[in-house]
C-alpha positions, 0 to 999 in steps of 0.5 A: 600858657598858649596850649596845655602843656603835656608831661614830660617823658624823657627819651620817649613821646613829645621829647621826638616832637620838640627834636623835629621842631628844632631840626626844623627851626635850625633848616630856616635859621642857621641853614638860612644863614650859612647858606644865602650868605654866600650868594648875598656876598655876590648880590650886595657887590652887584646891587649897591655897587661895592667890593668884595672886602666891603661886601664880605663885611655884611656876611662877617657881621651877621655870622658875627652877631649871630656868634657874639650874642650867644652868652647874651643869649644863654643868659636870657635863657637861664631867666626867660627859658628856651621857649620866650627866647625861642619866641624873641629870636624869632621876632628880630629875625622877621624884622631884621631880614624883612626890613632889609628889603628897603634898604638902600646902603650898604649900612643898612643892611649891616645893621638890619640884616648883620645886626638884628636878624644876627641877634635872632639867629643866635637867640633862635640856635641857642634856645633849639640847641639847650631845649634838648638835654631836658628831654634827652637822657639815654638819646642824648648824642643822637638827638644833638646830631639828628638836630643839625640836619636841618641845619645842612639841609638847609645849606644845601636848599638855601643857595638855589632857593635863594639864587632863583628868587634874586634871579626872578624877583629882585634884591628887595621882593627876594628879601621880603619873601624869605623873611615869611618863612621864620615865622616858625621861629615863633611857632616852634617857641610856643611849642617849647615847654620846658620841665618844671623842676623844683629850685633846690637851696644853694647848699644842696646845688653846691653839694650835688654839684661837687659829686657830678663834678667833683673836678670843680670843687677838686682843681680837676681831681677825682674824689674817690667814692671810698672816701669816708668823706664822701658818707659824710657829705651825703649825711649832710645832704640828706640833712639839707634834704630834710631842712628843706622840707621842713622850710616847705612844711612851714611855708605851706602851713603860712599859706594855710595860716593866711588862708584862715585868718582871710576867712576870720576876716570874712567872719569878723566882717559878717559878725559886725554886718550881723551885730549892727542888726541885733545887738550892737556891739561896740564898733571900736572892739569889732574894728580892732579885731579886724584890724589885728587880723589884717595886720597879721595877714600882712606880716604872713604875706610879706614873709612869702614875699621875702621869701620869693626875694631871697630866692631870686638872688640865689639863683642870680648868685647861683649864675654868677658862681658856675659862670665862675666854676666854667672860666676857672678851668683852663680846658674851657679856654683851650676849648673857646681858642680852638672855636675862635680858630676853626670858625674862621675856617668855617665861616670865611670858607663860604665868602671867599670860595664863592668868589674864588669859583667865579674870579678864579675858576671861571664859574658862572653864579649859578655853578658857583651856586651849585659849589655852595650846594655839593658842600650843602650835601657833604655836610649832610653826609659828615652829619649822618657819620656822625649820627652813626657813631651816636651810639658808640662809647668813644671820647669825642673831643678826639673826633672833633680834633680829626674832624677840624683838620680834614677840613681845614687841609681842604681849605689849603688845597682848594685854592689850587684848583683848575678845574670845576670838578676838582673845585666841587671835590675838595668842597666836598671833603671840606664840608664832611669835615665841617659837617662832622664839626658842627654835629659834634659840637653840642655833644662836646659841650656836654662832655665838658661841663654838664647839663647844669651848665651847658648854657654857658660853656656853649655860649662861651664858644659862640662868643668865640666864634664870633670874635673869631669871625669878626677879627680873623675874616675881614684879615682874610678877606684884606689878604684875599684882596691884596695878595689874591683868593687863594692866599686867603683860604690858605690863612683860614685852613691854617687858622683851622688848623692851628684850632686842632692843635689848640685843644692837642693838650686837652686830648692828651691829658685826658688819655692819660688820665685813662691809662693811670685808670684802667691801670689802678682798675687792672691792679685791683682786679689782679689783688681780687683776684690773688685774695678770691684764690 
């Protein structure tokens, strides 16, 4: 351990220290990404001579990466933790952006800047963005939407940070001054402890599994809490329960048992020392004696060590068996084909509107820098309504639904603006909407699937983002190329669109399950009521 590791004390104490840490690593990693790719895509076109569909590559293979690698990423911290992950993320980002600085092709800086620096970025938001729910409980929505402000301040400062240091230092120093920053990648890793909880047979993580989620093991439908079955299974539980202990039981007495014989060991060894002085025993009985005790230390040992062998492939085949519970559910797929959609919109939004403002609209690049900025602020703005709404019980999949509209409606319109102040207004409203978007996302990931199973249901949807961004914004940008700029914020605001629409059936099932609910509950209460009169 690098320093002593404090108690946990959820909601409360170094719960709000590690909440301030990853609003902070969140500013330098995921504020650094969407907020300089914009003025990287005009800076690679003007230092390495190329296009804007070639230049669009590097920005759509870092946001990629960055994307692709979560369920890589939520599987290192299933085995390594937040923190080593953490730790890593922060490494490859160091080297992928420093390194950049002496590129001198375009390929080089797809593979150090979108590759490398990419797999950083995503190791660095998974791990800030999972480290949360162990030490949030009764806070939770709150400290998912406290955690992305550092995230929009950082899309508000990256732009004109970045836009003064390639204006007064060049491509290559601008480079390898903001690579020095992300070192607080690696210090908010070493500040990462993670709870220690005690690894729980499968039969009980089965058994408490199937009662927090009982929609897993029931194809979506709900046990109720009357059913004879239920007392039953807590009987079993509680067996289980008992079991377990008793295993304890006998491998602390194991452990004590070795203990013992390795003093027998020392006591044979002094007793021998002691008889070769004084009386002169047999030395073949006193070596058989040694022996015997040594070969039962080694069987002990060797049942310990089994014992920590069989429980590594519990927990490998406890990941393969919730990866396989998550990809069972339908509603995981509508909700991975609703991120693949609405990425679009959100990533291609910042390549094709910068150029848009420059090509189109006459702006200069540090008015369009500007455009990057007001959006940078409106997502502020959509975080803290969102912030506001932490505390109110409502569903918040129908949140998000609304949410990707506004700003997938604002990604049409915005292609006909004329004039700056009509091109700064609809940025606005697209970036309230993804702002609200991104702040909701962790929340809804929760809703879904839990906190046993958060790491994947959130890597799935980085995954799908980044399959949405690698496949669907090299289309956009070829259309934008082809037909013109505004045709290709066109195709990205229906792409985001048609993500709503995606998740429309998720959202309607779940409110009819609400109505038959508060109808069985009002049926009950009217038969009390009857009976009690």
């Amino acid at each position: 351990m690098f320093c002593k590791k404090p108690q946990l004390m959820k909601d409360s104490g170094y719960a709000w220290i590690v909440l301030l840490l990853t609003s902070l690593s969140q500013f330098i990693h995921l504020g650094f990404s969407f907020g300089v790719v914009g003025n990287l895509t005009i800076v690679h076109q003007r230092v390495f001579g190329i296009d804007l569909r070639y230049s669009s590559v590097i920005g759509s293979v870092h946001i990629g990466t960055l994307m692709l690698f979560g369920p890589v990423a939520a599987v290192l911290i299933k085995k390594i933790g937040c923190r080593f992950t953490q730790i890593f993320g922060g490494i490859c980002v160091i080297l992928g952006v420093g390194l950049s600085a002496a590129a001198t092709q375009p390929w080089h800086v797809i593979v150090l800047f979108g590759v490398l620096a990419g797999i950083g970025m995503s190791s660095c938001y998974s791990a800030t963005s999972q480290i949360l729910p162990h030490y949030f409980d009764r806070y939770k929505y709150l400290a998912f939407s406290l955690s992305r402000v550092g995230n929009f301040l950082g899309i508000v400062l990256w732009p004109i940070i970045s836009n003064s240091l390639f204006h007064s230092l060049g491509y290559s120093h601008a480079m390898a001054s903001l690579c020095s920053v992300h070192v607080v990648h690696i210090i908010a890793g070493i500040l990462f402890f993670e709870p220690q909880t005690p690894t729980l047979p499968k039969s009980i993580r089965s058994q408490e599994k199937i009662s927090e989620y009982p929609e897993l093991s029931t194809g979506g439908k709900n046990v109720s809490t009357e059913d004879p079955n239920v007392s039953t299974v807590s009987q079993n539980v509680s067996t289980v329960s008992q079991n377990v202990s008793t295993e304890d039981q006998n491998v602390s007495t194991v452990s004590q048992n070795v203990s013992t014989e390795d003093q027998n060991v020392s006591t044979v060894s002094q007793n021998v020392s002691a008889g070769s002085q004084n009386q002169h025993p047999n030395p073949e009985v006193v070596l058989k004696d040694v022996s015997t005790v040594s070969l039962s230390t080694m069987t002990s040992t060797a049942e310990i060590l089994e014992s920590k062998s069989k429980l590594k492939e519990d927990n490998s085949r406890n990941l393969k068996d919730e990866f396989l519970a998550v990809v069972k559910l339908p509603k995981i797929w509508l909700l991975v084909l609703n991120s693949v959609l609405w990425s679009v919109n959100s990533s291609g939004y910042l390549i094709l509107a910068s150029d848009y403002s420059v090509e189109v609209i006459g702006l200069s690049t540090d008015e369009a820098a500007l455009g990057i900025t007001v959006l940078g602020v409106a997502k502020v703005v959509g975080c803290l309504l969102t912030v506001l709404t932490s505390s109110l019980s409502f569903d918040r999949l129908i949140l998000h639904f609304f949410t990707v509209i506004v700003f997938g409606v604002s990604s049409i319109i915005t292609p006909f603006s004329i004039t700056k102040t009509m091109y700064y207004t609809m940025t606005a409203f697209w970036g309230i909407g993804a702002g609200a978007t991104l702040t909701n996302l962790l929340a809804i990931s929760h809703d879904f699937c839990g906190a046993h199973q958060l790491y994947l249901v959130f890597g799935l949807q980085m995954m799908a983002q980044g399959i949405g961004t690698l496949t669907l914004i090299p289309a956009a940008t070829s259309i934008a190329k082809e037909a013109g700029e505004r045709f290709g914020l066109i195709f990205i605001g229906c792409c985001g669109i048609l993500g709503s629409v995606a998740i429309l059936p998720v959202i309607i099932n779940k409110l009819r399950e609400s109505r038959i609910t508060f109808k069985r509950q009002l049926s009950e209460q009217t038969v009390t009521t009857i009976s009690s009169s």
